[in-house]
N, C-alpha and C positions, 0 to 999 in steps of 0.2 A: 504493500500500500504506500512504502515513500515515496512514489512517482504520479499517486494520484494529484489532481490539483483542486482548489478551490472552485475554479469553474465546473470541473467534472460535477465536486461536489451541489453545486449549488443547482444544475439542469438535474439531477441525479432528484433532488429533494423536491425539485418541481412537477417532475413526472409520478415519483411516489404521491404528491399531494392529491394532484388531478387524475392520478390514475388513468390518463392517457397524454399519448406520444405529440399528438395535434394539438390538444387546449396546452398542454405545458409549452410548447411551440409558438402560440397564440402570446400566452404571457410574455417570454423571454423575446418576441420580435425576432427568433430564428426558424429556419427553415425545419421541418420534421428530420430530413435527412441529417443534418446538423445537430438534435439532441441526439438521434437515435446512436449518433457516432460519438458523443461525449458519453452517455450510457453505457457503450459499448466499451469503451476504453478504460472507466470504471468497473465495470465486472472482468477485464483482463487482468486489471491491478488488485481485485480481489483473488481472483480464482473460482467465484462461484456467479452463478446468475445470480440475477436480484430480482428478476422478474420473469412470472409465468404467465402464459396466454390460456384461456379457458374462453372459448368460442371467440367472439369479436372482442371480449375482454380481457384488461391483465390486472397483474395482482403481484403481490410483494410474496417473493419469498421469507423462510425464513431467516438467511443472509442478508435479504434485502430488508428486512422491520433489522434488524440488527445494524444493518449502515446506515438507514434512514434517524436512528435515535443519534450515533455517531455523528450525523453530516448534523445534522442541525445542532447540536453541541459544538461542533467548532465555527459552522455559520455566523451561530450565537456569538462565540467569544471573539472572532472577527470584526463584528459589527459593534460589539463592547468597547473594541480597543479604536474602531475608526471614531464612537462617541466621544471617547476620552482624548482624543487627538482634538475634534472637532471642539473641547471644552476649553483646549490650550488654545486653539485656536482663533475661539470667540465665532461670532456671528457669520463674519466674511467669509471664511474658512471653511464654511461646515454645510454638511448634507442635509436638508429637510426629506425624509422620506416621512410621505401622506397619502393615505387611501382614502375614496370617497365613493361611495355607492352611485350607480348608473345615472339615477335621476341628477345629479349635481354635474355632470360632465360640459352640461352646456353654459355653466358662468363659471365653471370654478375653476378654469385656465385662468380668465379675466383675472381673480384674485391672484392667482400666481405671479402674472405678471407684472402684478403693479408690487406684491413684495418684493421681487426680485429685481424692480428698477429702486426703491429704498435701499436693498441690499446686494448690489451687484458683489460677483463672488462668489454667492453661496452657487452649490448644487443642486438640483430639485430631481428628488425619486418620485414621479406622481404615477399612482397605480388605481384605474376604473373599474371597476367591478363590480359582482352581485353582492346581497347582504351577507349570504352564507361565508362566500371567502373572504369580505374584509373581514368577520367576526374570526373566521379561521387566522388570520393574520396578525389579528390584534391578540391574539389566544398565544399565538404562537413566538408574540415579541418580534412578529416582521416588520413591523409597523410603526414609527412615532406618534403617529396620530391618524385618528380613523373622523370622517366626517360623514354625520348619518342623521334621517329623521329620529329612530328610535333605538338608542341604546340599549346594550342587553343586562338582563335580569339577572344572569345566570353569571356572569361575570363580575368580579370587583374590581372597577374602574370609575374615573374622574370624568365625568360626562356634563359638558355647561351650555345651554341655549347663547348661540350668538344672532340669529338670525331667523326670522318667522320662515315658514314654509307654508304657503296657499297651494289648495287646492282645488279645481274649478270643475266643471263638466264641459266637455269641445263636441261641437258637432259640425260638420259644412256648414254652409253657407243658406244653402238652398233646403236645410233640414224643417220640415214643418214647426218645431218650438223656437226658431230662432227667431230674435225680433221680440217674442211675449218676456209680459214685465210678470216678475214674483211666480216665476212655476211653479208648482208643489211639486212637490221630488215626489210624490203618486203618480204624479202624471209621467214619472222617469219609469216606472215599474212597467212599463207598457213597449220600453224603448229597447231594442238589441245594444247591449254594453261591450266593449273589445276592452279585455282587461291583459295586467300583467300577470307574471305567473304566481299561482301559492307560494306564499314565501318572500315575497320579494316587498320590499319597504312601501312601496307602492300598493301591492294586494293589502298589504297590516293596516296601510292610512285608510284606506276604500271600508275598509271593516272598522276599524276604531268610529268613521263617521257614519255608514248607513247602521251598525250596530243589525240590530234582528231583523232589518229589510232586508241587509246586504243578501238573502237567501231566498228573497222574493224577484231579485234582479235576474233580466235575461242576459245571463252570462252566454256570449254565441263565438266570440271567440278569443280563445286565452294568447299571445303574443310574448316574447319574452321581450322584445327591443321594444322601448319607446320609441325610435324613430319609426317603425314598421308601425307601431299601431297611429301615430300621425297618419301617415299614407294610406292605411287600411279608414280611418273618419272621412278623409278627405274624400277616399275612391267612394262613400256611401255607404261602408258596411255598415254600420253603428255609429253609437258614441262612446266618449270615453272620460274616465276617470285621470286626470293628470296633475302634474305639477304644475302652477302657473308659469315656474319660472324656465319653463324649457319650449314656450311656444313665441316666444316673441315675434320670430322670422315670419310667422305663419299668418298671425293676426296680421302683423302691417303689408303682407303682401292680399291680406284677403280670402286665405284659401283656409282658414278656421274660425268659427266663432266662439264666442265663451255664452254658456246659457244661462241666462238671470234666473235662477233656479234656489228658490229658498234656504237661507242659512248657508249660502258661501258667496265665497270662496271659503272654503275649509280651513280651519288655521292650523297647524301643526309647526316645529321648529328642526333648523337645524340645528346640528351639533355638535360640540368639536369634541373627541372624547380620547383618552387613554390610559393605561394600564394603570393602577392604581400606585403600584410598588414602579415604575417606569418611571427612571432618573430620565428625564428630559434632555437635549442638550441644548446649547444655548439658540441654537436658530428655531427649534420647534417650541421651544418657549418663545419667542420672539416673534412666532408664525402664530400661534395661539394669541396672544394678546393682541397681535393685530389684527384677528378674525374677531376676537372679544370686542374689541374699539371701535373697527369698521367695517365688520363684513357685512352688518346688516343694510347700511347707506350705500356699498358699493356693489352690494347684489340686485339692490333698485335698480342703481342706474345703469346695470346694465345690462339687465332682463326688460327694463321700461315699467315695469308691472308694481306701481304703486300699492302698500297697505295701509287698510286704512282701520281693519279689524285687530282691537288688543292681544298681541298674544302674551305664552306664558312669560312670569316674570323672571328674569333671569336671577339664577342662581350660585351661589358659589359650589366652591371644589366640597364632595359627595362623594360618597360610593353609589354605585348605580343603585346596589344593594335596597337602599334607603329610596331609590325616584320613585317614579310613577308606575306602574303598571304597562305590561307589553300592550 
């Protein structure tokens, strides 16, 4: 194993994660043939497979749950000592690695780059995802900081509302409710809904607000991408349940409306959250206060999409333990 290397290692821990050759591919922005040849090089420098195939899927061996505890124990102290570098080095010097759930993809560059003209220098790790693998990430100490509507229960972490999240109903243009002032969300139970999938921060808010309707709704078809279920309202299938903050493009060009529909826009928040025992280092403290200070005013202006409903009041550093309810 003295000729394995950190890289092996690290495509090595991604594939074990994802359990496949293509999504671990997908993350690391290399080609499949490309992990499948760092994997490969890693079970020469073991001497054992790490991985077994059983129909179109694969699975960790025994060797391989044995190097997966391994590789991420040294990941781990890797990323300890690049902290600790990053701590000597102060703010300029040092890496923000930050995960943000799918729905925040369309402002939450905006905010990166305006930190990053304040602190030119820094590095930025930004990684998009579903809820399941940021939580997996934040679980797993990948992570500095995780940005999400609803932090987990199940975890003890420091989770603070910097910024409302609305939620709206979209439908075309040409939709029969569009135009009508104060719909009753009765009259929504009549309508085909394109939702996202079980699970996903998006299905939890849609349930958190319809509560014991949400199972009177014509769910017609479930989508995993936000941007596909946009195109799918627009094409006429349905309507949908969304973030305010990811249609702006769409309103000003015309090709979605937002339905005056009783009791929303929805309010829900986001939230900048981390490990509760996660020594910080100095730029993801830096990146957190500036999301605390201004992310709410800079995710206005740059989604367009004015609030004007109270939300919750922001709170200091907690254990999730103690929040609200999933």
């Amino acid at each position: 194993m003295r000729h394995a290397t950190l890289r092996q290692l690290k495509v090595f821990e991604t594939v074990a994660r994802r359990l496949s050759f293509s999504r671990a591919a997908e993350e690391l922005h290399l080609s499949q043939p490309a992990v499948s040849t760092q994997v490969k090089q890693l079970e020469d420098h073991a001497g054992l497979p790490l991985f077994e195939q059983l129909g179109k899927r694969i699975f960790l061996t025994p060797a391989g749950r044995e190097m997966l505890r391994h590789s991420r124990a040294i990941i781990t102290q890797f990323r300890e000592a690049e902290e600790a570098m990053a701590q000597l080095k102060g703010i300029s010097g040092g890496t923000l690695n930050v995960s943000v759930i799918s729905a925040g993809d369309y402002f939450f560059p905006h905010l990166l780059a305006e930190f990053y003209r304040r602190h030119e220098g820094i590095k930025l790790n930004l990684d998009v995802t579903n809820r399941q693998e940021l939580l997996q990430k934040l679980n797993e100490n990948l992570t500095d900081l995780a940005v999400m509507v609803r932090p987990p229960l199940e975890m003890d972490v420091v989770a603070e509302p910097f910024a409302p999240h609305p939620y709206v109903i979209v439908a075309p243009p040409d939709h029969p409710l569009a135009g009508q002032k104060r719909i009753p969300r009765s009259d929504l139970l009549s309508q085909p809904f394109i939702t996202r999938e079980l699970g996903s921060d998006t299905w939890n808010s849609m349930q958190d607000v319809f509560g014991e309707d949400l199972g009177k709704l014509q769910m017609a078809f479930e989508i995993r991408s936000t941007e596909t279920i946009k195109q799918a309202v627009m094409a006429g299938m349905g309507i949908a349940f969304v973030s305010a903050h990811n249609i702006n493009l769409e309103l000003q060009v015309g090709n979605l409306v937002i339905l005056d529909v009783e009791n929303f826009p929805a309010m829900l928040n986001w939230y900048v959250v981390h490990r509760k025992d996660k020594h910080l280092p100095p730029v993801a403290q830096a990146f957190k206060g500036f999301l605390l200070e201004q992310g709410a005013q800079l995710i206005e202006s740059f989604t367009r999409f004015k609030v004007n409903t109270p939300t919750l009041g922001r709170r200091s550093k907690r254990s999730q333990k103690a929040s609200r309810d999933e």
